[in-house]
C-alpha positions in Angstrom: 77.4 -17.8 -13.2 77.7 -21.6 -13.1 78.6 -22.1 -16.6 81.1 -19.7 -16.5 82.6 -21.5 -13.1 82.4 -24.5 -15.4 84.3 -23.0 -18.6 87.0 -22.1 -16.4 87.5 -25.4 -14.4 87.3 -27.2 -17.8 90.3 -25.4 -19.0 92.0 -25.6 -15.2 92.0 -28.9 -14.4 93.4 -30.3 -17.2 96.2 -28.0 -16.8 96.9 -28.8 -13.4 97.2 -32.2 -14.8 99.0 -31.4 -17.7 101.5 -29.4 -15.4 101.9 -31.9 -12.4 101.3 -35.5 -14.1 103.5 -35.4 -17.1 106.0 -38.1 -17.4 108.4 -38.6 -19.8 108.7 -34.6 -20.3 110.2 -34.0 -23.5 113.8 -31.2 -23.5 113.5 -28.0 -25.2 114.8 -29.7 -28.2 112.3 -31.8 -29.0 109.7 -29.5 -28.0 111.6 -26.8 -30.4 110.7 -29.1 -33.3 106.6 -27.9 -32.5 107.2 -24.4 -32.9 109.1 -25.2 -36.2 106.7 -23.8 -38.5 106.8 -19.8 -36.3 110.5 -19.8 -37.0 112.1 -17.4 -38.9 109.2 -16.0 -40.7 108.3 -12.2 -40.7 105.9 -11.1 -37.9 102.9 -11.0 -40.2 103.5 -14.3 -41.0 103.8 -15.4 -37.1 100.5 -13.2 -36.1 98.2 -15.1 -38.9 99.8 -18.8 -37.5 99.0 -17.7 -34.2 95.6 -16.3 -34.8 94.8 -18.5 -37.4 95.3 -21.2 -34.6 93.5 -19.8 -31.7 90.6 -18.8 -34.1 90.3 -22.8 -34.7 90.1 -23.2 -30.9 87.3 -20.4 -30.4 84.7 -21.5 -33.6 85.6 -25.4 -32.5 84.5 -24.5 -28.7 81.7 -22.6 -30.0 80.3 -24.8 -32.6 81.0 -27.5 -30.1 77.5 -26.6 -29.5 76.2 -28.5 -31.9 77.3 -32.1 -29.8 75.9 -30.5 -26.7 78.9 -29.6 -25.3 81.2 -32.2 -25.5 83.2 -31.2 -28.2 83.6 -28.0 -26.2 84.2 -29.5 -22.9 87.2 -31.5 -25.0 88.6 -29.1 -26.6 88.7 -26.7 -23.7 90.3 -29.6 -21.8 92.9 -30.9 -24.3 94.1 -26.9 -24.5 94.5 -26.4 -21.1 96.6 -29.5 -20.4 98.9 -28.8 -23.1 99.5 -25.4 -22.0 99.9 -27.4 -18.5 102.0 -29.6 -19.7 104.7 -26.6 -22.3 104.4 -24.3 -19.1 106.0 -27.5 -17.0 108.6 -28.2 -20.3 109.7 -24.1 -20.1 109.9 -24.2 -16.5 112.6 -27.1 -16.5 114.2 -25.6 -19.4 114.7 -22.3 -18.5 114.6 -19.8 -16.3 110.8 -19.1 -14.4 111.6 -15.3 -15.0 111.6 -16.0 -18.9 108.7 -18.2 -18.8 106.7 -15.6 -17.2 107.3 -13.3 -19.4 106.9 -15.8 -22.6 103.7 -16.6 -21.1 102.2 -13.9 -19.8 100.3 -13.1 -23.6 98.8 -16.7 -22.9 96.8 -15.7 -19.7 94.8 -12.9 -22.3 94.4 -16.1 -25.0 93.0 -18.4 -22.1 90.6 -15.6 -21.3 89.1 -16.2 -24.8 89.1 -19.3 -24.3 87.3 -19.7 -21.3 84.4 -17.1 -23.2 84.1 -19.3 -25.8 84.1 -22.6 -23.9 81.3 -20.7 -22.0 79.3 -20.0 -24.8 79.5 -23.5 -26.3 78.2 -24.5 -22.9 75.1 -21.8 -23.0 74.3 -22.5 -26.9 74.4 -25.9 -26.1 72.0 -25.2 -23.3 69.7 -23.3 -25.8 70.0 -26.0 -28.5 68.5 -28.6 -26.1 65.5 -26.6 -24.9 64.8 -25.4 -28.8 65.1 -29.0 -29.3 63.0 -30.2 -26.7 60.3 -26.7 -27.6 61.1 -25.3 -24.9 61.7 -22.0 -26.8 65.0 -20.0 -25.7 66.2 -17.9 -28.7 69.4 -16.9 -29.5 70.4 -13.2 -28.2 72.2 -10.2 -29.3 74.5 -11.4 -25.7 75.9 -14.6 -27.3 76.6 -12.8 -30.7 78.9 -10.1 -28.2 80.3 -13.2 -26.5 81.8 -14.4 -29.5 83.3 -10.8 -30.6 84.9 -10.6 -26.8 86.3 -13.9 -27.6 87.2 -13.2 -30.9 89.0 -9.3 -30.1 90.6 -11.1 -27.2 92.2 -14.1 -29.3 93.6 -10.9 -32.1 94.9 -8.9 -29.2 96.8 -12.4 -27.7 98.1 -12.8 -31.0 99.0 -9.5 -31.8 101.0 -9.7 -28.3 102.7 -13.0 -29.1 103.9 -11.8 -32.1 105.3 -8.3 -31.7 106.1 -7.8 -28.2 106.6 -11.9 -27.2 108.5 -13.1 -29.8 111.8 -10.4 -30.5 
């Protein structure tokens, strides 16, 4: 139950920091130029991108493991305070009823975020006391972890692309 409290502030507390300490916010122009390679390709094209991408940020967060957690802790952090920081960007761009609904596919990806982020954290755990003999295998419940994550982060994308992105 703790590490799961701490997978989730990990991702939050960047992104309250993303979202209320960014200076020198960048317009919708400039932030158009990041989303450059998404436009105008056919939706299959979009969906691997997006899940291409998020995969990257699951497997990093899990293998992240390997550093005992810091490389998870960092790259939990870094993606919630850029999704802190384009939420804040949207929201002084446009309209908050069109950012909610742009974003609202996001809340399912930062779900499998959080699972991973939590299993990086409880592999890492298991890696130090395998380490240090005291013996903690690996289960059949961190291999399901990383299926949750990984069904949640196609189901994001699939959202993103066709019902998101018109």
């Amino acid at each position: 139950m703790k590490l799961i409290i701490l997978a989730t502030l990990t991702l939050i507390i960047p992104f309250i920091f993303g979202y209320h300490f960014s200076y020198n916010l960048p317009n919708i122009e400039q932030f158009h130029e990041d989303v450059l390679p998404i436009i105008g390709k056919k939706k299959i094209e979009i969906f691997t991108y997006i899940l291409a991408n998020n995969t990257k940020v699951i497997m990093l967060n899990i293998l992240g493991f390997l550093s005992f957690g810091i490389l998870t802790c960092l790259n939990t952090a870094y993606n919630g305070f850029i999704f802190g920081l384009i939420l804040k960007i949207a929201l002084k761009n446009t309209n908050s009823l069109f950012v909610m609904s742009t974003f609202l596919p996001h809340s399912i990806e930062i779900l499998g975020i959080i699972l991973s982020c939590y299993l990086g954290y409880r592999l890492s755990i298991k890696l130090k006391s395998y380490i240090f003999k005291d013996i903690n295998h690996f289960n059949l419940k961190d291999c399901k972890l990383f299926l949750i994550s990984m069904i949640i982060i196609i189901l994001s994308a699939s959202i993103e692309t066709f019902i998101t992105i018109k």
